[in-house]
N, CA, C and O atoms as CSV, one atom per row, in Angstrom:
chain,resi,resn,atom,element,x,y,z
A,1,UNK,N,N,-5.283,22.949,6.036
A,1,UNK,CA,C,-4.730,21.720,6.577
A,1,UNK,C,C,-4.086,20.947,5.437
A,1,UNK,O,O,-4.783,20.741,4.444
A,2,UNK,N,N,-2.931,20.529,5.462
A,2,UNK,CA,C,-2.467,19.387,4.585
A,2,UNK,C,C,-2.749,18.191,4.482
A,2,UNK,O,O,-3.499,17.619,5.273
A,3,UNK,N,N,-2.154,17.601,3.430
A,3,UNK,CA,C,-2.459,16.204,3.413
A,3,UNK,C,C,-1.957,15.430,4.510
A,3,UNK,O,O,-1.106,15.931,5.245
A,4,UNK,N,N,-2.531,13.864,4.776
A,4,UNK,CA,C,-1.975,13.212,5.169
A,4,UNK,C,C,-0.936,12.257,4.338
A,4,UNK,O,O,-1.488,11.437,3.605
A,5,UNK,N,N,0.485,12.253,4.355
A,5,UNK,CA,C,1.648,11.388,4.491
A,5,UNK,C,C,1.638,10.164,5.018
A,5,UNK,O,O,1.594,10.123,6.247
A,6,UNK,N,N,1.670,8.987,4.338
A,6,UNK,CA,C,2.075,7.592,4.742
A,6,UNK,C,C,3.561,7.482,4.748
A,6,UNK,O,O,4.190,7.318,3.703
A,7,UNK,N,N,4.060,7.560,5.777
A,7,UNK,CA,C,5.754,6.369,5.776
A,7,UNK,C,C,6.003,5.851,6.290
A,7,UNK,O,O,5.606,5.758,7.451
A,8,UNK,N,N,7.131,4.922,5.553
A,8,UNK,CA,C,7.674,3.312,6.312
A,8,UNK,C,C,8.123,3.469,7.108
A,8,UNK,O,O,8.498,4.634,7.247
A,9,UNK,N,N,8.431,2.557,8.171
A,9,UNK,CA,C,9.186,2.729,9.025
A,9,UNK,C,C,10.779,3.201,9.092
A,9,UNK,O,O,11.312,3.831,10.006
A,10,UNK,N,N,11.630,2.521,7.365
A,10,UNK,CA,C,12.756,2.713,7.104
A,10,UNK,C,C,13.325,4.360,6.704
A,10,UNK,O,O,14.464,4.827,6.696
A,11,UNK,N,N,11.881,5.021,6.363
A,11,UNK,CA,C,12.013,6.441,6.027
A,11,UNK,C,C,11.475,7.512,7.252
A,11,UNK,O,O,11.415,8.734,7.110
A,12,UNK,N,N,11.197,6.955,8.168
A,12,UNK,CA,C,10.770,7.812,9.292
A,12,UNK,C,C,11.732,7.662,10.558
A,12,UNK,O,O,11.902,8.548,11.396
A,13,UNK,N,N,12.571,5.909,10.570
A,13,UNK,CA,C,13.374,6.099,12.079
A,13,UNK,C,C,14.403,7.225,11.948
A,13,UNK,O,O,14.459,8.183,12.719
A,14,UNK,N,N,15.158,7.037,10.971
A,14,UNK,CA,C,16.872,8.238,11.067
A,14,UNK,C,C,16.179,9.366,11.672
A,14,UNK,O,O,16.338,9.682,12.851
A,15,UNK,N,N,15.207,10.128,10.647
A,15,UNK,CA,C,14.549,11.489,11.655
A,15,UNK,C,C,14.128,11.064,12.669
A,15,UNK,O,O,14.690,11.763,13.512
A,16,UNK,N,N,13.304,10.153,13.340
A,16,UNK,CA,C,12.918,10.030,14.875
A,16,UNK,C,C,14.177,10.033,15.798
A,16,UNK,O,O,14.192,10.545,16.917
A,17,UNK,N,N,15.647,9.154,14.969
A,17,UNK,CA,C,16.383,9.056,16.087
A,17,UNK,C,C,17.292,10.334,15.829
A,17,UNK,O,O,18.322,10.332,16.503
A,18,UNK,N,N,17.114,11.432,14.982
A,18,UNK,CA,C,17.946,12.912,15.393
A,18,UNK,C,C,17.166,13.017,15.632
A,18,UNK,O,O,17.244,14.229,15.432
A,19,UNK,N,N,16.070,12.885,16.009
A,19,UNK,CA,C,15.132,14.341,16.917
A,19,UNK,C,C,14.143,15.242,15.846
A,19,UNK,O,O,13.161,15.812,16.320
A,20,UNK,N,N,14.392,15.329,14.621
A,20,UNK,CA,C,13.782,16.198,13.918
A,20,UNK,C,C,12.183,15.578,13.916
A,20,UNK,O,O,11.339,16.393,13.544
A,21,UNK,N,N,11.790,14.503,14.214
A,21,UNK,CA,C,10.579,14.200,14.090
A,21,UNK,C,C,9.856,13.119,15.544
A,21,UNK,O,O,10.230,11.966,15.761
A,22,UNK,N,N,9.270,13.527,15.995
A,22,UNK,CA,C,8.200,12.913,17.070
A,22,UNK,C,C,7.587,11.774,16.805
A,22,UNK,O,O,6.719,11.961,15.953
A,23,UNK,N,N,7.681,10.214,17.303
A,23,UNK,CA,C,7.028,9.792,17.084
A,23,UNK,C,C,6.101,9.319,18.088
A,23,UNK,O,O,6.404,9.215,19.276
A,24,UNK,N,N,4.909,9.018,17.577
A,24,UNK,CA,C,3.886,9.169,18.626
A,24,UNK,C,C,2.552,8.111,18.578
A,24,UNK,O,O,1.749,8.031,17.648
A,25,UNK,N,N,2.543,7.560,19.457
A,25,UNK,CA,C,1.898,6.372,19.667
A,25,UNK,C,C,0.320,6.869,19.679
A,25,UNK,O,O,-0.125,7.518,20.626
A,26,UNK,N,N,-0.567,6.459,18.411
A,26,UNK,CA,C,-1.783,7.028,18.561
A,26,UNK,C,C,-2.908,6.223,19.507
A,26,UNK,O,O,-3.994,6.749,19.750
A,27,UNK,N,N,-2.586,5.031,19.969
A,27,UNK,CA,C,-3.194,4.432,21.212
A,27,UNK,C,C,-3.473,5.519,22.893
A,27,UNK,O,O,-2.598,5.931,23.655
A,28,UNK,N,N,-4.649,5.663,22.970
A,28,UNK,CA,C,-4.571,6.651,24.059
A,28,UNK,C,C,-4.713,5.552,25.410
A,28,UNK,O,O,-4.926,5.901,26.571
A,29,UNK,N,N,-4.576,4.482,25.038
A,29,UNK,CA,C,-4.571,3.456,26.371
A,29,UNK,C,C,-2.957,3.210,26.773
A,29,UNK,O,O,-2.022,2.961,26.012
A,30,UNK,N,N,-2.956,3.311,27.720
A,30,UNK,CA,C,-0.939,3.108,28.160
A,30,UNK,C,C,-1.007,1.826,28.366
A,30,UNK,O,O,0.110,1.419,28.685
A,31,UNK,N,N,-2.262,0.478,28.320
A,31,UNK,CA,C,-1.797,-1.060,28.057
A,31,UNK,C,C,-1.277,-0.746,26.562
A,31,UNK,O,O,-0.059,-0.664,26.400
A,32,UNK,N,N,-2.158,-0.564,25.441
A,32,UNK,CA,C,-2.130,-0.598,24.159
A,32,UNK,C,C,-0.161,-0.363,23.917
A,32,UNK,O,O,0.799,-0.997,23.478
A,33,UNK,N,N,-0.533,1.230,24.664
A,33,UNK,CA,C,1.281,1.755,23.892
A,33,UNK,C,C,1.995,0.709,24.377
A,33,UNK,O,O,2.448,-0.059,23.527
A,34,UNK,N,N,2.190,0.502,25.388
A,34,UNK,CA,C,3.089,-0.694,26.486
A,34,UNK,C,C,3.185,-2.088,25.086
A,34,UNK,O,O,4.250,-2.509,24.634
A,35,UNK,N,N,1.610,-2.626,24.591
A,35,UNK,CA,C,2.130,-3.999,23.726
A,35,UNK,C,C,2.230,-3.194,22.623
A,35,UNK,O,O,2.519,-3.993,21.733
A,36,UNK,N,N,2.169,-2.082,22.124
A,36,UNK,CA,C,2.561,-1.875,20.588
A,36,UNK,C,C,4.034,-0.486,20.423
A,36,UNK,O,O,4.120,0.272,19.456
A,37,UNK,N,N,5.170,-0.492,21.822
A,37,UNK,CA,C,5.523,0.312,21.860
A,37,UNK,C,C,6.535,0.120,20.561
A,37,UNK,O,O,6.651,-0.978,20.017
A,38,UNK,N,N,7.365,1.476,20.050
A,38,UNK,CA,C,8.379,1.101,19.220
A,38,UNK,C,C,9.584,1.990,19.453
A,38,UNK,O,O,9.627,3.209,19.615
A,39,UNK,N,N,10.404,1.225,19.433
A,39,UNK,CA,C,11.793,2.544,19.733
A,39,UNK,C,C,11.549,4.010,19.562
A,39,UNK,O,O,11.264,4.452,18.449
A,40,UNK,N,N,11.646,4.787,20.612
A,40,UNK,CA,C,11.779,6.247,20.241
A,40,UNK,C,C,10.281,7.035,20.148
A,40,UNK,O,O,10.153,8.219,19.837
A,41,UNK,N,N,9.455,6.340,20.402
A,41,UNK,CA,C,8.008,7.251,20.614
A,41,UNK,C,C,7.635,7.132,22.028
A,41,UNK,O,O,7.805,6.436,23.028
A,42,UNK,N,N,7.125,8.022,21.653
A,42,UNK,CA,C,6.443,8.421,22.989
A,42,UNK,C,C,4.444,7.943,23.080
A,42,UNK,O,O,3.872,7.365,22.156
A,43,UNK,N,N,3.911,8.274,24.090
A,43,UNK,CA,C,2.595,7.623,24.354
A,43,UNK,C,C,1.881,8.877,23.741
A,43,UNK,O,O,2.440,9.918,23.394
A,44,UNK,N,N,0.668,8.614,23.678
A,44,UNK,CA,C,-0.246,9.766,23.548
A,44,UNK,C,C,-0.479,10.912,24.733
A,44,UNK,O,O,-0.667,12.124,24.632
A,45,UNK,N,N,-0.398,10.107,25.810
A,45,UNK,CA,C,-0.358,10.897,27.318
A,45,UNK,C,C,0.828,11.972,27.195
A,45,UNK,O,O,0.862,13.164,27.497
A,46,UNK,N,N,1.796,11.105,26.636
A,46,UNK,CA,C,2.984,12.215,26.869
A,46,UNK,C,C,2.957,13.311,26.058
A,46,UNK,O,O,3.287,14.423,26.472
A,47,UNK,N,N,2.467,13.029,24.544
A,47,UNK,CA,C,2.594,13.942,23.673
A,47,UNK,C,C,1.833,14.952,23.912
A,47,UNK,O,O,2.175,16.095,23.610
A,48,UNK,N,N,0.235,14.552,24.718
A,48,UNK,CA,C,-0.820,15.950,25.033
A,48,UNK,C,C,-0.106,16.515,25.914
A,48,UNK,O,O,-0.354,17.720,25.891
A,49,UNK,N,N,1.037,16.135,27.065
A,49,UNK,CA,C,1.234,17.146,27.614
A,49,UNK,C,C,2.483,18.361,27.106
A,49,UNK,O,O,2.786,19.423,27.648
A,50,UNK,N,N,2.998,17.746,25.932
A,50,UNK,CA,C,3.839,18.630,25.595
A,50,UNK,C,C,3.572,19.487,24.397
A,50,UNK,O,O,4.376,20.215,23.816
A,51,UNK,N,N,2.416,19.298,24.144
A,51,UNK,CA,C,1.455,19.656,22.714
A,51,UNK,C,C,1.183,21.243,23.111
A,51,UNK,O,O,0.545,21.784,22.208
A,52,UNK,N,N,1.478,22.116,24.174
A,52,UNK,CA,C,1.103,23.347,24.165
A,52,UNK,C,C,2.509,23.870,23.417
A,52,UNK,O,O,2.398,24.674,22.491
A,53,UNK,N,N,3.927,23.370,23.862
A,53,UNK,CA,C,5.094,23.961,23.629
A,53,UNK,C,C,5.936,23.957,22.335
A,53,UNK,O,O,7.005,24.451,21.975
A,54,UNK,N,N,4.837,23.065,21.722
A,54,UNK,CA,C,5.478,22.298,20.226
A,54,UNK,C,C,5.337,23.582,19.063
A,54,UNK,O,O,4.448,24.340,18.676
A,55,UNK,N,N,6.644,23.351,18.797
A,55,UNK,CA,C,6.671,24.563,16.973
A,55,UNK,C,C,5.426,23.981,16.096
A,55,UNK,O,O,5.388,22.957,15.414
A,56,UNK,N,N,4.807,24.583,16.240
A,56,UNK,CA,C,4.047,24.341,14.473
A,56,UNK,C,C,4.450,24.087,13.037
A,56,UNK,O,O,3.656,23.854,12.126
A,57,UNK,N,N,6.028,24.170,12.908
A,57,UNK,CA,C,6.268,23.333,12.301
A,57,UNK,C,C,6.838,21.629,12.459
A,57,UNK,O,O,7.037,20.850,11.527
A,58,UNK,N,N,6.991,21.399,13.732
A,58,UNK,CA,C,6.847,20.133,14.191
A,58,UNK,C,C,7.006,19.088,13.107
A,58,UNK,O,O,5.916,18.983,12.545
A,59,UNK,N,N,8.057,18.125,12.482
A,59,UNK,CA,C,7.217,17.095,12.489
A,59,UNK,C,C,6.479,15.829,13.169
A,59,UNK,O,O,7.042,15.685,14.254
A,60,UNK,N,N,5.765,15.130,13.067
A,60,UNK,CA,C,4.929,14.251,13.623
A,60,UNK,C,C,4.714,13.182,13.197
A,60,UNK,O,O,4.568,13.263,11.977
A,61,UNK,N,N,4.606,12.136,13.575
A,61,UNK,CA,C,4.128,10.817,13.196
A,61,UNK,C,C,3.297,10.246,13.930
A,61,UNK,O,O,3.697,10.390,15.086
A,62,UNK,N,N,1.913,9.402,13.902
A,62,UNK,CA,C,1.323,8.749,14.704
A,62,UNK,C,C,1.551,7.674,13.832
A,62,UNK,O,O,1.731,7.520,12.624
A,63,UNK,N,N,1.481,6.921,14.929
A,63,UNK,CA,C,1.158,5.318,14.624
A,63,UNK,C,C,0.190,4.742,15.722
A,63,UNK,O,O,-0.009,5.115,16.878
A,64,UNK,N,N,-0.493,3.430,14.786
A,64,UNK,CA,C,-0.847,2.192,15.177
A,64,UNK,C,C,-0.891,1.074,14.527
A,64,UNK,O,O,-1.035,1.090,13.304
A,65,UNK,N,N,-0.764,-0.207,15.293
A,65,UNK,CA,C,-0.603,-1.165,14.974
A,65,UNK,C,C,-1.886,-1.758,14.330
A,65,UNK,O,O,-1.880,-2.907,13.888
């Protein structure tokens, strides 16, 4: 397993908004994502359901507020 990576927001949107990176709301409550949503991520709900089809090299981001 690798490390965990901290980044800013200014070094993670450009990849979220081509697509090369997922971002992903680590709140598993859909009030939570709803008050802490941020451009271009998705919920935790959404991401488990697409978590069987995902490349393993994926990148990823969770967040919380």
């Amino acid at each position: 397993m690798s490390d965990i990576t901290r980044v800013t927001a200014t070094e993670i949107r450009p990849r979220v908004q081509t697509g090369d990176t997922l971002l992903v709301c680590a709140y598993s409550s859909d009030e939570k994502f709803k008050a802490h949503h941020l451009e271009g991520a998705m919920s935790n709900a959404e991401f488990q359901t697409i978590v069987p089809t995902l490349d393993k090299r994926q990148e990823l981001v969770f967040y919380c507020a």
